[in-house]
C-alpha positions as CSV (number, residue, x, y, z in Angstrom):
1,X,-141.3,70.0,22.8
2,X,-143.4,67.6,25.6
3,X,-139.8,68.4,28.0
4,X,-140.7,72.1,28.4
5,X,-144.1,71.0,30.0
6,X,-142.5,68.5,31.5
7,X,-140.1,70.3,33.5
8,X,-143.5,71.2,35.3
9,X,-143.6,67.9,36.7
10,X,-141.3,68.7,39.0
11,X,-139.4,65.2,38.0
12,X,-135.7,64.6,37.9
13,X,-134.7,65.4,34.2
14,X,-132.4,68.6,34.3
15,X,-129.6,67.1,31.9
16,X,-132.5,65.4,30.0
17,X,-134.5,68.7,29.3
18,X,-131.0,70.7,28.9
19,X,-130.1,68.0,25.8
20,X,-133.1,68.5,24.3
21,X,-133.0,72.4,24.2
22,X,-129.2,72.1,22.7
23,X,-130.5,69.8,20.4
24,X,-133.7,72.4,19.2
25,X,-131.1,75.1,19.6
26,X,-128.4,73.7,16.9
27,X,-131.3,73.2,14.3
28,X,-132.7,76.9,15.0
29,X,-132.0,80.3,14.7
30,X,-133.3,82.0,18.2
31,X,-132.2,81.0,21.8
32,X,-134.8,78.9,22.8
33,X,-133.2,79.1,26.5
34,X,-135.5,82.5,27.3
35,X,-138.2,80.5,27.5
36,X,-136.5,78.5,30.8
37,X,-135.9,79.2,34.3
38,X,-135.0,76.6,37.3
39,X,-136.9,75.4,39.7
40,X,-135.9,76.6,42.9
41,X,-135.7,72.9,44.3
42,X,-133.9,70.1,43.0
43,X,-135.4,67.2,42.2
44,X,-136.1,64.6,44.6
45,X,-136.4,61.6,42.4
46,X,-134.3,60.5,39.2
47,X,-135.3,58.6,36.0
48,X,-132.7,55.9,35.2
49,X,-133.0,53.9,31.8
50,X,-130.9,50.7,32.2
51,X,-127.9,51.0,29.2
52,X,-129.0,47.1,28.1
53,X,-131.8,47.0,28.7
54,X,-133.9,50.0,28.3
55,X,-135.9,49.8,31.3
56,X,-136.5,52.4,33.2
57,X,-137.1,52.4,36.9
58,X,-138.0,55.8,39.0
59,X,-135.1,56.5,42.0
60,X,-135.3,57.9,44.9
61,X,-132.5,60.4,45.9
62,X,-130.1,61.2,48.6
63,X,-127.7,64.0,49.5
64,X,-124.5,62.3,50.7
65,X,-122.0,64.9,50.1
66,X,-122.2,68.4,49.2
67,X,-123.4,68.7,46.0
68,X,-122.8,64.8,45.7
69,X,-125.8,62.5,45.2
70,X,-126.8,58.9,44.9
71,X,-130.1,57.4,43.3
72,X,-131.4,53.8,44.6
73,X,-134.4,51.5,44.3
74,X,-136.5,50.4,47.2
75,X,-134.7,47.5,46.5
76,X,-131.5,49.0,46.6
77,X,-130.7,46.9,43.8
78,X,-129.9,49.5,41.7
79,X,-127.4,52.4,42.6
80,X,-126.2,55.6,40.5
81,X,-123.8,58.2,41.2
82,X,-125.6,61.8,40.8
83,X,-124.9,65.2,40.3
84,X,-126.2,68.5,40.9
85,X,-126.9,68.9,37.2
86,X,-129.1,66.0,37.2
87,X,-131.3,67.0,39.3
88,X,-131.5,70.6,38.0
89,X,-135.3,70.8,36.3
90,X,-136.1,73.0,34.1
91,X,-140.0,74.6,33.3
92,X,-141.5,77.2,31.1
93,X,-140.5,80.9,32.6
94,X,-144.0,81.8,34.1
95,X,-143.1,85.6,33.0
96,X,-143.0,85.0,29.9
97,X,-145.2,82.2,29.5
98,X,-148.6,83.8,30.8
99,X,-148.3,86.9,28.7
100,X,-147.9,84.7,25.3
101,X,-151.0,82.9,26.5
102,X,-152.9,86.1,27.1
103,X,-151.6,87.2,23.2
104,X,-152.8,83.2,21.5
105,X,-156.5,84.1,22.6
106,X,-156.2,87.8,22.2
107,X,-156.8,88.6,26.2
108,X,-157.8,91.9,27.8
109,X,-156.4,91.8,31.1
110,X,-153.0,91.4,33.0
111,X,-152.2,87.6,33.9
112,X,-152.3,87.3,38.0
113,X,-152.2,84.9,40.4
114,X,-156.0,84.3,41.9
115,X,-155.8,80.6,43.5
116,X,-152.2,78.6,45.6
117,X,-153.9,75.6,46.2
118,X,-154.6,74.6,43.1
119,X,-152.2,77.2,41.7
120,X,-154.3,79.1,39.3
121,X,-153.5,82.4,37.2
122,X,-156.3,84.6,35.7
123,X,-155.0,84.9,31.9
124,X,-157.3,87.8,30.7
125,X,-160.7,87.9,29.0
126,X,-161.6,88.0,25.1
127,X,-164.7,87.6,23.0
128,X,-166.9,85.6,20.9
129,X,-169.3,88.3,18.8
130,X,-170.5,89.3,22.2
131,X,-169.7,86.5,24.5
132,X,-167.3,86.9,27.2
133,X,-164.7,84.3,27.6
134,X,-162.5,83.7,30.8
135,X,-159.0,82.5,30.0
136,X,-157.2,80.6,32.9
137,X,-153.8,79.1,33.2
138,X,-153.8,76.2,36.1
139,X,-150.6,73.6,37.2
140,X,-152.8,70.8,37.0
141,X,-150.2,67.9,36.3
142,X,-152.3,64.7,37.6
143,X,-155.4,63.7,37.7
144,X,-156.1,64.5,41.2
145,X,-154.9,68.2,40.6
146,X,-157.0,68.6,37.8
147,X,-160.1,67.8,39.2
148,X,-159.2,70.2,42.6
149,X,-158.7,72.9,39.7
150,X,-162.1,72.0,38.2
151,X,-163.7,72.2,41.4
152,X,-162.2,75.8,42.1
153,X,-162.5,77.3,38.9
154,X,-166.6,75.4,38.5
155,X,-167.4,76.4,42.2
156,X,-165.3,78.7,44.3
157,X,-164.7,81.7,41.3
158,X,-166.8,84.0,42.6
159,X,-165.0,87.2,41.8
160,X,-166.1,85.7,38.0
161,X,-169.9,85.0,36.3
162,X,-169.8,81.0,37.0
163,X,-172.3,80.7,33.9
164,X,-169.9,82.8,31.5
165,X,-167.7,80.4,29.4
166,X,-164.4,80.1,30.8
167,X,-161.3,77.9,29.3
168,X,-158.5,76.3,31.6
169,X,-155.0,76.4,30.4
170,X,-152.7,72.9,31.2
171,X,-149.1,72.6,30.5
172,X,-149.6,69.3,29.3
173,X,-152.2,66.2,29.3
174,X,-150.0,63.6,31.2
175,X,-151.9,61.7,34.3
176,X,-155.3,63.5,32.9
177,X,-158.4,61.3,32.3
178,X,-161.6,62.1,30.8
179,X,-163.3,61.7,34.7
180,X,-160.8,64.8,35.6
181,X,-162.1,67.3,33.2
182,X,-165.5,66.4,33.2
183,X,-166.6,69.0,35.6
184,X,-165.3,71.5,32.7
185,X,-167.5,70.4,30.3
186,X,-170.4,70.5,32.8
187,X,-170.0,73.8,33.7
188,X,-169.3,76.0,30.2
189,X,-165.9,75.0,30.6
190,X,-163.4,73.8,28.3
191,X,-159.4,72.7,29.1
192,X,-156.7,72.5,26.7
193,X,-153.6,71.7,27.2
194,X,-150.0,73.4,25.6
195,X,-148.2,70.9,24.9
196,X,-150.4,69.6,21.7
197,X,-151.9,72.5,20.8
198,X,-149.1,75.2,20.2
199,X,-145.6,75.5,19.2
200,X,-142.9,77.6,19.7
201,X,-142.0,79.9,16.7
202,X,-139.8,83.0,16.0
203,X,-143.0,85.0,16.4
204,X,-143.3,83.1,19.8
205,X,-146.2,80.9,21.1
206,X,-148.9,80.2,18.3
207,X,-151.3,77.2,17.8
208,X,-150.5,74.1,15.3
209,X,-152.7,72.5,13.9
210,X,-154.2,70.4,16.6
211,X,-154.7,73.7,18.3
212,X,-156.2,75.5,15.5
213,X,-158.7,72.7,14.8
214,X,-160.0,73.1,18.6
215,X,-160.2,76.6,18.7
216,X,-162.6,76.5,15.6
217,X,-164.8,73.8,17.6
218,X,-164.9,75.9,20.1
219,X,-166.0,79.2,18.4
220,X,-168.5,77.0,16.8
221,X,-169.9,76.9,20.2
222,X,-171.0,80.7,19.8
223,X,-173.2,81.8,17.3
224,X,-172.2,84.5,15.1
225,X,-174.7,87.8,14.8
226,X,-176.4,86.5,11.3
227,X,-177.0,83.3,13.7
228,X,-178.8,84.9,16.5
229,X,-182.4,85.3,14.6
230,X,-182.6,82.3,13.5
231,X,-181.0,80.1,16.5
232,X,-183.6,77.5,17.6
233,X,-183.6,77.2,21.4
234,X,-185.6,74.2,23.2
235,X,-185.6,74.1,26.8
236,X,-184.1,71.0,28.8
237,X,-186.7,69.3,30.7
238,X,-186.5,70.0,34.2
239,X,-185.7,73.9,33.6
240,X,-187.2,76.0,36.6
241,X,-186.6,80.0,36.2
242,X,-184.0,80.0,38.7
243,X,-182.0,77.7,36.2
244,X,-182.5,81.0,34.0
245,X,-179.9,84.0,33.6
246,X,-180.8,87.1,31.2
247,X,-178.1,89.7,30.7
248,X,-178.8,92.9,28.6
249,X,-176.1,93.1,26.3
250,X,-177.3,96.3,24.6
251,X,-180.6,97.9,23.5
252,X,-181.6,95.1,21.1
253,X,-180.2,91.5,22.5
254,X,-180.1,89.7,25.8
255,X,-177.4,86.8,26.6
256,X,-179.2,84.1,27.9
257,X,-178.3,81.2,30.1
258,X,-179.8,78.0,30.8
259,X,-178.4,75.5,32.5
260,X,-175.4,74.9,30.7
261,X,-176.1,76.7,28.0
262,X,-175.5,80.3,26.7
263,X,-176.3,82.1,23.8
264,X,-177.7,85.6,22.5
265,X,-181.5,86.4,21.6
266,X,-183.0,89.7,20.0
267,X,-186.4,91.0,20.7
268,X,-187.7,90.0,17.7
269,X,-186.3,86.2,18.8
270,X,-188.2,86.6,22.4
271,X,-191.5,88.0,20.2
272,X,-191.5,91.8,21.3
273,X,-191.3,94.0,18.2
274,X,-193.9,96.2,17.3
275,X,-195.6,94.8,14.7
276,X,-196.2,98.5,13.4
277,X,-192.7,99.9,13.6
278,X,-190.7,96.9,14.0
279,X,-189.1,98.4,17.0
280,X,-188.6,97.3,20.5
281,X,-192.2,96.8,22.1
282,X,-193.1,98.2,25.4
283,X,-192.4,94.8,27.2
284,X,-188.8,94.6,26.0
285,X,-188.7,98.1,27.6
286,X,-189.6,96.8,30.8
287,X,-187.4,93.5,30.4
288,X,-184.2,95.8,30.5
289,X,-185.8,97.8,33.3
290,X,-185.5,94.8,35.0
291,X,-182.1,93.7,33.8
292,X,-180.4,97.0,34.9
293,X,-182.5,97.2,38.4
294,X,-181.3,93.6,39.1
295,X,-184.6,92.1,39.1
296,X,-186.2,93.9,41.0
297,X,-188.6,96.7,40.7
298,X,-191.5,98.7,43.2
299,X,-194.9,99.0,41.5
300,X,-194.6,102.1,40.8
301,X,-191.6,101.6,38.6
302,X,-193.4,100.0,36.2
303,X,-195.6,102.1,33.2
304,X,-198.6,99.8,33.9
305,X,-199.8,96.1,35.6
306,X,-201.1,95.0,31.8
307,X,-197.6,95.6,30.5
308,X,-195.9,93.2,33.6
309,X,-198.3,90.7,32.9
310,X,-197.9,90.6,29.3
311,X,-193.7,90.7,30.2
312,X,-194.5,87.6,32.2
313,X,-196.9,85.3,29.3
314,X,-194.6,86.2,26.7
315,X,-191.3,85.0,28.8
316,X,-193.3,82.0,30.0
317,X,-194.1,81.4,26.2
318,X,-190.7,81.6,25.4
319,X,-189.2,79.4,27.9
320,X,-192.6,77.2,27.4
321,X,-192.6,77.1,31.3
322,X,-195.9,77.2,33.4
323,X,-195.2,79.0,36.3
324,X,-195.3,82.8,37.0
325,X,-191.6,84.2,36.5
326,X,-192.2,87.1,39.4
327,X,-193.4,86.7,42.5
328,X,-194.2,90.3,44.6
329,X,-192.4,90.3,47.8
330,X,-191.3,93.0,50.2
331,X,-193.3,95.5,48.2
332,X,-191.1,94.6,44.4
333,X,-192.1,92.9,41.8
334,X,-188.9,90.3,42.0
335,X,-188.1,88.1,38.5
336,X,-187.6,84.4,39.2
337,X,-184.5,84.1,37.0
338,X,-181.5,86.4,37.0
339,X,-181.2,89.0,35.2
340,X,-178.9,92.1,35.4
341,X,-176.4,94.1,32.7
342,X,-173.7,92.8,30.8
């Protein structure tokens, strides 16, 4: 299936990719052809396998009659006679491509375009338990277009949470080296590409088995509710509070991120229950004050200075970091790390 992708090479291989469909075609039931549209160029360069040899050598092309073409070498050793239909090339119809993305990873959302340079789509969204995860779809096909859709998606989102986990889309992982997706990994990122990880079936796109393995790796990434009261969380050394994001999920749980890492924590995980009713102490209280205020908060917004400075021991406990986590500025008490609603 590697010549659907392909076609998004933008190489010559119109005849190429139009055999292989007829060939999928006569040993299936459903036309195959609605998932293809042409490009609205043709191609500007031809792969020619020598008939004796098998050796291939890349052309370059030239018009020299309507609809009549040659390829040649740089050598111009090597000459072939052309026509349009070689140089038609075929790729995945985008309509109808994105939407059976969105459907794979169960999306909310409508697919749209956010990025031209690199050309990036915004799939949708779906979750893990209660973690939000971005789905992208990006035309990365070499190594240097991968890493200027890393860079984007890493650093220039902004309309998205940079710290919520995000995966990239690729049609396929020719020209792609482990350098190019790095900044993926090093930013709650992950990248997957179609072409080994799905297959085309009467009920349309759906994972094989190479797929199916990775997205149960990558689920294992988020801890399930039973998970969250016993997750064991140690911070990396060199963590400063501004490394720290808190996001109130609901009445009982914050998402936490730090670093690179997110996962969820109850009160009774941060050590504020009420060791007499097992509810939500008063410092939780004033925790999601803070969340749904933004971090900030005047004095007078806050019950009492004892129950601010326990907030602040018991979060420094927590995060077994020294330092203060407010500081009071332009009459607020302002948190250190971010915090705010889900």
């Amino acid at each position: 299936m590697s010549s659907i992708w392909f076609g998004l090479i933008r190489e010559a291989q119109g005849r190429a990719t139009r055999s292989e469909w007829n060939r999928l075609k006569g040993s299936e039931v459903w036309d195959f052809q609605r998932w293809l549209e042409l490009a609205p160029d043709l191609a500007t360069n031809y792969t020619h396998r020598h008939p004796q040899s098998g050796k291939t050598t890349f052309l370059n092309v030239a018009e020299i009659a309507p609809d009549e073409f040659v390829g040649y070498d740089d050598s111009c050793e090597i000459e072939v006679k052309l026509s349009r239909d070689d140089l038609l090339v075929y790729r995945p119809s985008l309509s109808r491509l994105l939407p059976e993305i969105g459907r794979l990873f169960g999306c909310v959302g409508i697919p749209m375009q956010i990025n031209s340079e690199p050309t990036v789509w915004k799939i949708g969204e779906f979750k893990i338990v209660r973690t939000n995860i971005h789905v992208f779809f990006a035309l990365g096909t070499t190594d240097f277009e991968t890493k200027n859709v890393a860079r984007y998606l890493c650093e220039e989102r902004c309309q998205y949470p940079s710290t919520e986990p995000f995966v990239t889309v690729l049609p396929h992982n020719r020209n792609r080296t482990p350098n190019s997706v790095n900044g993926f990994l090093t930013n709650n990122g992950s990248v997957i590409d179609l072409s080994r990880t799905t297959e085309l079936t009467m009920g349309g796109l759906e994972w094989n088995p190479t797929g199916k393995a990775w997205l149960n790796e990558f689920q294992q990434r988020f801890p399930t509710i039973e998970d969250i009261s016993s997750q064991p969380f140690v911070v990396p050394a060199g963590t400063h509070w501004k490394d720290i994001m808190l996001r109130k999920v609901d009445g009982h749980t914050f998402s936490i991120t730090v670093l690179n890492q997110t996962f969820r924590a109850t009160y009774q995980n941060m050590g504020m229950e009420n060791s007499t009713n097992k509810k939500p102490d008063v410092q939780w209280e004033l925790l999601q004050l803070f969340a749904q205020s933004g971090g900030r908060l005047a004095p007078k917004e806050i019950p009492n200075e004892k129950q601010r400075t326990r907030l602040a021991r018991q979060l420094q406990e927590y995060f077994r970091l020294t330092n203060n986590p407010f500081v009071f500025q332009d009459g607020q008490w302002i948190t250190l790390f971010t915090t705010k609603e889900m």
